[in-house]
C-alpha positions in Angstrom: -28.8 -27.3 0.1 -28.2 -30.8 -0.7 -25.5 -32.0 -3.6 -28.6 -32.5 -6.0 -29.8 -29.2 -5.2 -26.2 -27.4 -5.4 -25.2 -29.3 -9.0 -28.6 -27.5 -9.8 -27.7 -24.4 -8.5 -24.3 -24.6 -10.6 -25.8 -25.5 -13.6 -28.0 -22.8 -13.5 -25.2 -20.4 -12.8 -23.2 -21.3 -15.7 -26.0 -20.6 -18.3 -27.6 -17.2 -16.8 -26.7 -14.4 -18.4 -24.1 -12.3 -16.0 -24.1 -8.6 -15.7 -20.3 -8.7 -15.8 -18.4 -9.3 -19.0 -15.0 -8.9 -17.5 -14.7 -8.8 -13.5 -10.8 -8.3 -13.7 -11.3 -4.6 -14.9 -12.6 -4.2 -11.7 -9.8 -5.2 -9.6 -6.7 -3.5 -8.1 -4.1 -5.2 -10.1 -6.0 -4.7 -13.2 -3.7 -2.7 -16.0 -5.9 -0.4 -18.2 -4.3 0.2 -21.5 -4.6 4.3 -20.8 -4.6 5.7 -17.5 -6.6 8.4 -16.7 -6.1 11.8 -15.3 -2.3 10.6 -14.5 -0.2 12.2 -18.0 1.8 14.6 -15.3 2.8 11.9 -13.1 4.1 9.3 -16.0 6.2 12.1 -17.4 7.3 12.9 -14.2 8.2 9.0 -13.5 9.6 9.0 -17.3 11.4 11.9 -17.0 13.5 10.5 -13.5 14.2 7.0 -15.2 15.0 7.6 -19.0 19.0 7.6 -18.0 18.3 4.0 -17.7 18.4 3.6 -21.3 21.4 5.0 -22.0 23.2 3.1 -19.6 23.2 5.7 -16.7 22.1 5.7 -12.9 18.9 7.4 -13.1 18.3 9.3 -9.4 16.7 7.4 -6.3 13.1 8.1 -6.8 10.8 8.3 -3.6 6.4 8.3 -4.7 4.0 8.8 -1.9 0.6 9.3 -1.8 -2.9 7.7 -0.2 -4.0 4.7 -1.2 -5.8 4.0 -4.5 -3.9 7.7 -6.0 -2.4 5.2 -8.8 1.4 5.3 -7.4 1.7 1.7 -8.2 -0.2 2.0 -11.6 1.9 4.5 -13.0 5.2 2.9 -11.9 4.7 -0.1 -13.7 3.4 1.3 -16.8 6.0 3.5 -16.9 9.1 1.1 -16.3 6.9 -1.4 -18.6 7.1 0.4 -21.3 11.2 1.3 -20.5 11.4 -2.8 -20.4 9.8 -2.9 -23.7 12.0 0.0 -25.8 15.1 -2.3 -23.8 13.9 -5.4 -24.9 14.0 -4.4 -28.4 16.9 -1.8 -29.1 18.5 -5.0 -26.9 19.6 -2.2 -23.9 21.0 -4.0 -20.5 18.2 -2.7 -18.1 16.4 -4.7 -15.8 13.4 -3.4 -13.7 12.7 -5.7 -10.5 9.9 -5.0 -8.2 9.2 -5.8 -4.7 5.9 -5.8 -3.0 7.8 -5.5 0.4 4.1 -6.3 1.8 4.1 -9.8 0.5 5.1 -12.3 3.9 7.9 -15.0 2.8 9.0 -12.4 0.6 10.3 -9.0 1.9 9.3 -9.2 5.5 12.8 -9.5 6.7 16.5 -8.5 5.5 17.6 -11.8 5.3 14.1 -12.9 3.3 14.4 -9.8 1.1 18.2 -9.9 0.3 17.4 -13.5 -1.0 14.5 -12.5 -3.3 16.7 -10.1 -4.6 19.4 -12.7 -5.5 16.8 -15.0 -7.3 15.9 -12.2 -9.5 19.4 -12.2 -10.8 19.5 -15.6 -10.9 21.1 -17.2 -7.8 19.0 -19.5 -5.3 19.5 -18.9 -1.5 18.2 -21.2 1.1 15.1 -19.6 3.2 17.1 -19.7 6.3 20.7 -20.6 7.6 23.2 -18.4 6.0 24.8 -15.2 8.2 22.9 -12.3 6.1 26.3 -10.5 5.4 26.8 -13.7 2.7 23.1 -13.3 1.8 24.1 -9.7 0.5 27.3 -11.0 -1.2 25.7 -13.4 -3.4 23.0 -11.0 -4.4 26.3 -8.6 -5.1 28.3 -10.7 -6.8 25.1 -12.1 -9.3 23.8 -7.9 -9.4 27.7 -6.9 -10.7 28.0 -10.2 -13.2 27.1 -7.8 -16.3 26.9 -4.3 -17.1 23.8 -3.1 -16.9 21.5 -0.8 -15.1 18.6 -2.1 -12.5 15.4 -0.2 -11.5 14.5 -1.6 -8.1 10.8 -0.7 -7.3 10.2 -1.3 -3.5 6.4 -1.0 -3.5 4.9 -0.4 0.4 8.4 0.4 1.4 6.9 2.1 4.9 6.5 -2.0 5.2 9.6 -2.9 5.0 11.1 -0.9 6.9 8.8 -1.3 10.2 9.4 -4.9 9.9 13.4 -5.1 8.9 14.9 -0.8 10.0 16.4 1.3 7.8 20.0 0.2 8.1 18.6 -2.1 5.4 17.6 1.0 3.2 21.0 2.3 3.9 22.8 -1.0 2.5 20.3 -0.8 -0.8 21.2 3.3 -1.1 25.3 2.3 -0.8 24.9 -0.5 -3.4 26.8 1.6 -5.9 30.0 2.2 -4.3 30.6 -1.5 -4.3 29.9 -2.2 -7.7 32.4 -2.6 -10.5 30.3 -3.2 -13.3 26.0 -2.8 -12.7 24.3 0.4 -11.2 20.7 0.4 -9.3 18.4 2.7 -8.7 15.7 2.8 -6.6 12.2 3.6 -6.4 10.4 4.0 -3.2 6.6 3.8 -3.0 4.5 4.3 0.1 1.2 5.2 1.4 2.5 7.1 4.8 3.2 11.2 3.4 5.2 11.4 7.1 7.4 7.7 6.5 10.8 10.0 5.3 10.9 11.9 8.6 11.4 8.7 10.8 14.1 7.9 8.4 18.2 7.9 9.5 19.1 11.3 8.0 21.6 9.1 5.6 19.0 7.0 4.4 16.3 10.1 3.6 19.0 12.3 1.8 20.0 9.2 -0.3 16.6 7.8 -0.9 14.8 11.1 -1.6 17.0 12.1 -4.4 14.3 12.9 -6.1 10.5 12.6 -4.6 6.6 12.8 -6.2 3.9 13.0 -4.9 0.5 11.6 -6.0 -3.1 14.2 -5.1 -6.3 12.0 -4.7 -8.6 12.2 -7.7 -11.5 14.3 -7.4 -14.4 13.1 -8.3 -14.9 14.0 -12.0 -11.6 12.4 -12.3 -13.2 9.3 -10.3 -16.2 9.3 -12.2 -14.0 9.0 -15.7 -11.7 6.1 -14.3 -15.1 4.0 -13.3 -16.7 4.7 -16.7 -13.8 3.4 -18.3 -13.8 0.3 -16.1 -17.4 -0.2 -16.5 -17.5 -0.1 -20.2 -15.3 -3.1 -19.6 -16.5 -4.7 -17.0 -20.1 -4.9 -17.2 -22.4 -5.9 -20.1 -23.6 -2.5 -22.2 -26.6 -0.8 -20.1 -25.9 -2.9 -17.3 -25.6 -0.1 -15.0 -28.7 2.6 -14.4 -28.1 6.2 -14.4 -26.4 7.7 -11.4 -24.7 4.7 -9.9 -21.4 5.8 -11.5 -22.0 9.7 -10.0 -23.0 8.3 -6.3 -20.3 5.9 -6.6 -17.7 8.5 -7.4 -19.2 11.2 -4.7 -18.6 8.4 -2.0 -15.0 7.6 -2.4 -14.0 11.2 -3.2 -15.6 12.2 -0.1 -13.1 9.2 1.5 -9.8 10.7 0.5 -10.3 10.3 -3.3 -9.6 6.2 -3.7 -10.1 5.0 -7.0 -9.3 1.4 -5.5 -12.5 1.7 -3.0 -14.5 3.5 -6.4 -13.7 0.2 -8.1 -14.1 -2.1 -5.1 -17.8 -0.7 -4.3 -18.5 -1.2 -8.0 -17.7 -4.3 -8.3 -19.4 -5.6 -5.0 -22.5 -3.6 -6.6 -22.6 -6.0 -9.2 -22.2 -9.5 -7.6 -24.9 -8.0 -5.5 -27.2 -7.3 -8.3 -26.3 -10.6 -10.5 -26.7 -12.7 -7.1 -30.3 -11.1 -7.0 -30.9 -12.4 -10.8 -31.0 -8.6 -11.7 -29.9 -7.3 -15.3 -28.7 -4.0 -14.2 -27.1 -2.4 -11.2 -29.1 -0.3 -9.3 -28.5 2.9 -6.6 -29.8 0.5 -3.9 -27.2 -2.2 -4.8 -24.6 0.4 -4.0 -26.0 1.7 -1.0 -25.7 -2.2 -0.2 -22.2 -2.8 -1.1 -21.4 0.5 0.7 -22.6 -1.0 4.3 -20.8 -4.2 3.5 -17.7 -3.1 2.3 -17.8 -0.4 5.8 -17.7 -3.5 8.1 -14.3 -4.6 7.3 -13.0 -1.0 6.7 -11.8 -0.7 9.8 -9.9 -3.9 10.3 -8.5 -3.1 6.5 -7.6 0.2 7.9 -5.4 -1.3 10.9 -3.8 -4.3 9.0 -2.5 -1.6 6.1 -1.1 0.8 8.9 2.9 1.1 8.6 4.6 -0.3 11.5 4.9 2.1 14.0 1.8 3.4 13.2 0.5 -0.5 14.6 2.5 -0.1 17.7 0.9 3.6 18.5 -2.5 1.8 18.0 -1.7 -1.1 20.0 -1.1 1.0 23.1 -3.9 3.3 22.5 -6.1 0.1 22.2 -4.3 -1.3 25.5 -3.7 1.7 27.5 -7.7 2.7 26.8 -8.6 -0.4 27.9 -7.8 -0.2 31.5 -9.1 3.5 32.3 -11.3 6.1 30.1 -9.8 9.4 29.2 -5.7 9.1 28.8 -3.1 11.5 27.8 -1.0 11.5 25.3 2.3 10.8 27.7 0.3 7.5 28.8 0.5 6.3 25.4 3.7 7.0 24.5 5.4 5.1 27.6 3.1 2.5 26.7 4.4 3.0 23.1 8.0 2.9 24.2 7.4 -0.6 26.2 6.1 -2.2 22.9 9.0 -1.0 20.8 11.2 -2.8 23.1 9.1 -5.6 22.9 9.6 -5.7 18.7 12.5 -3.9 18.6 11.4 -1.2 16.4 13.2 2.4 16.9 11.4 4.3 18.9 9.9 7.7 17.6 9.9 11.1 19.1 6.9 11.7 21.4 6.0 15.0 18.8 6.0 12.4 16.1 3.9 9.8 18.2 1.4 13.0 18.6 1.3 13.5 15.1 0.4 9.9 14.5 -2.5 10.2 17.4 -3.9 13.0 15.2 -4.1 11.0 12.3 -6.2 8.7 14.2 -7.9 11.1 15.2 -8.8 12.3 11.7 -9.5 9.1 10.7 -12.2 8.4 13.1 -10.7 5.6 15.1 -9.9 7.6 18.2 -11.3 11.3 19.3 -8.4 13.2 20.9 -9.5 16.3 22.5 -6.6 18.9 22.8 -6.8 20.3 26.6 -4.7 22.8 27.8 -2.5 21.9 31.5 -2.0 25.4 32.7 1.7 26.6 32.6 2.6 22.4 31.9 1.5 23.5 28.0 -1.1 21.2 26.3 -2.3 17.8 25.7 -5.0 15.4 24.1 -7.0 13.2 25.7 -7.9 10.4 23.9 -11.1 7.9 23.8 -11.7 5.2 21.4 -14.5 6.3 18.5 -14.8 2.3 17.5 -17.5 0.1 19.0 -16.2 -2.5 21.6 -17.0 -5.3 19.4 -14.3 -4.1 17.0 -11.4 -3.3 19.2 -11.2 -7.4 20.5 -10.5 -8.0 16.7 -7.8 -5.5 16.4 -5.8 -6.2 19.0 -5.7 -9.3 17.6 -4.6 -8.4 14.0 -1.9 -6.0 15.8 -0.2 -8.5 17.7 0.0 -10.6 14.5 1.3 -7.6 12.4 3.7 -6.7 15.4 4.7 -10.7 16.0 3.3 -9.8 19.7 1.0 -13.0 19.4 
């Protein structure tokens, strides 16, 4: 298409009538002004962090869940609306949060301590002071006034793979060194087993309280995307039973309201790209096979740390021979902790991550029994070769093994 032709095209863009009427309502960090089917869990949140407002530590709050269960949602709304009752009865509270996911901006202790200090005010360079005076600024600026911080540390799993837990331990110790402020923390993560990697120090202190988020069923899924759609999409613009068949699919996939909203919204570029003036079962069957092809690398770049480095020697160790044993992989395992210098985890804990693999669909690990030597699995890969080239890439990126 030529530049005549594509002004054309873009002209004629801009004066069709869309199917969509607000896209953002259809998009992950899109804030409904009610959120469904999640009263018990804001109370719950509420209920942990009211102190705040009466100038007291509120407990160390730890939320886990699967993706797309609304952890982050209901955070924010929650210690939005604490912001806004502080902001007018003039309370000192301050709620700071951290998507420890976000490169250049939690992906190291030095990196994170330093984001922490610009939220209070002070500018650290990105490199070239020793960390200890990193944490001493971002002390010294956190203790200035009295008040009380909420620190929300959103994919914490994240952090921690990339930068330990001694780090968790310094945040969990703040207190003790402050003369003035108090923090409190609030943990969110995707990975229900991330706690029992944890130094037994940093789980009792972090896990002062903990909440934990079901996956919507979905009825529950079929609400949130009616609500969305009444938003989103021009009235009638979407035919009977998309919503239903939309909601069956991502309950059946662990109950995601983030995929529900995801396969909705590719539905409908689908549909408007085809000059269509509604969205129709076949639009989602479309978006379904689209969205599946880059599931799977989605899946692996999410994956906490050590979760990556359990994959990467599955992918490595399957590679050379068909049909290994659980043992293989962890030596394997072992090697690439060195090589990042991540703790290693117990070989029972390694297993458990194997099964989740398995459950997944990435891997099939069939438990064999060794006689009097007790059991094992033996594990093949379940993804087709094609796939497994691109995720040893996006491993040795995640794990800085490139």
């Amino acid at each position: 298409m030529q530049d005549n032709g594509l002004v054309g095209f873009f002209e004629q863009f801009l004066t069709k009538t869309s199917v969509f009427t607000n896209k953002a309502a259809l998009q992950a960090q899109y804030a409904p002004g009610v959120i469904q089917h999640r009263d018990t869990q804001i109370t719950q949140v509420a209920n942990v962090l009211a102190p705040c407002l009466k100038n007291e530590r509120p407990s160390n709050l730890f939320i886990y869940g699967k993706t797309g269960t609304g952890k982050t949602l209901v955070t924010r709304y929650t210690t939005d609306q604490i912001k806004n009752v502080a902001e007018q009865r003039q309370l000192p509270v301050k709620i700071v949060y951290i998507n420890c996911k976000l490169k250049k901006v939690a992906d190291t202790e030095y990196r994170l301590m330093a984001q922490l200090a610009k939220e209070f005010g002070k500018e650290v360079p990105p490199t070239g002071l020793p960390t200890d005076e990193v944490y001493r600024i971002f002390f010294s600026a956190l203790d200035k006034h009295k008040q009380t911080v909420v620190l929300i540390l959103d994919e914490i799993d994240q952090l921690v793979g990339k930068a330990g837990d001694e780090l968790l331990y310094n945040l969990t110790r703040i207190n003790s060194e402050l003369q003035q402020a108090q923090i409190s923390i609030v943990g969110i993560s995707n990975d229900l087993a991330f706690t029992d990697a944890l130094d037994p120090r940093v789980k009792s202190s972090l896990s002062e309280e903990e909440l934990v988020f079901a996956p919507y069923d979905a009825l529950q899924l079929q609400d949130i995307l009616r609500d969305r759609a009444s938003i989103a999409f021009r009235p009638n613009a979407v035919e009977a039973g998309v919503i239903e068949k939309c909601a069956a699919r991502a309950a059946s996939d662990n109950g995601d309201a983030r995929r529900a909203l995801e396969l909705l919204r590719v539905a409908g570029e689908l549909a408007e790209r085809q000059n269509m003036d509604r969205i129709a079962l076949a639009h989602l069957d479309i978006a379904e096979e689209t969205l599946e092809k880059n599931r799977v690398l989605e899946f692996v770049r999410i994956q906490p740390k050590q979760h990556q480095a359990t994959l990467y020697s599955i992918l490595n160790v399957c590679a050379q021979k068909s049909g290994v044993f659980t043992g293989e992989i962890y030596d394997a395992y072992q090697k690439v902790c060195a090589q990042t210098k991540l703790r290693p985890l117990t070989q029972r804990r390694v297993s458990d991550i194997i099964a989740e693999f398995d459950m997944n669909g990435l891997i099939s690990a069939k438990v064999i029994s060794k006689g009097r030597y007790g059991r094992t699995r033996e594990i093949r890969l379940a993804v087709p070769p094609q796939n497994c080239a691109q995720m040893l890439q996006l491993l040795q990126e995640g794990l800085a093994l490139a």
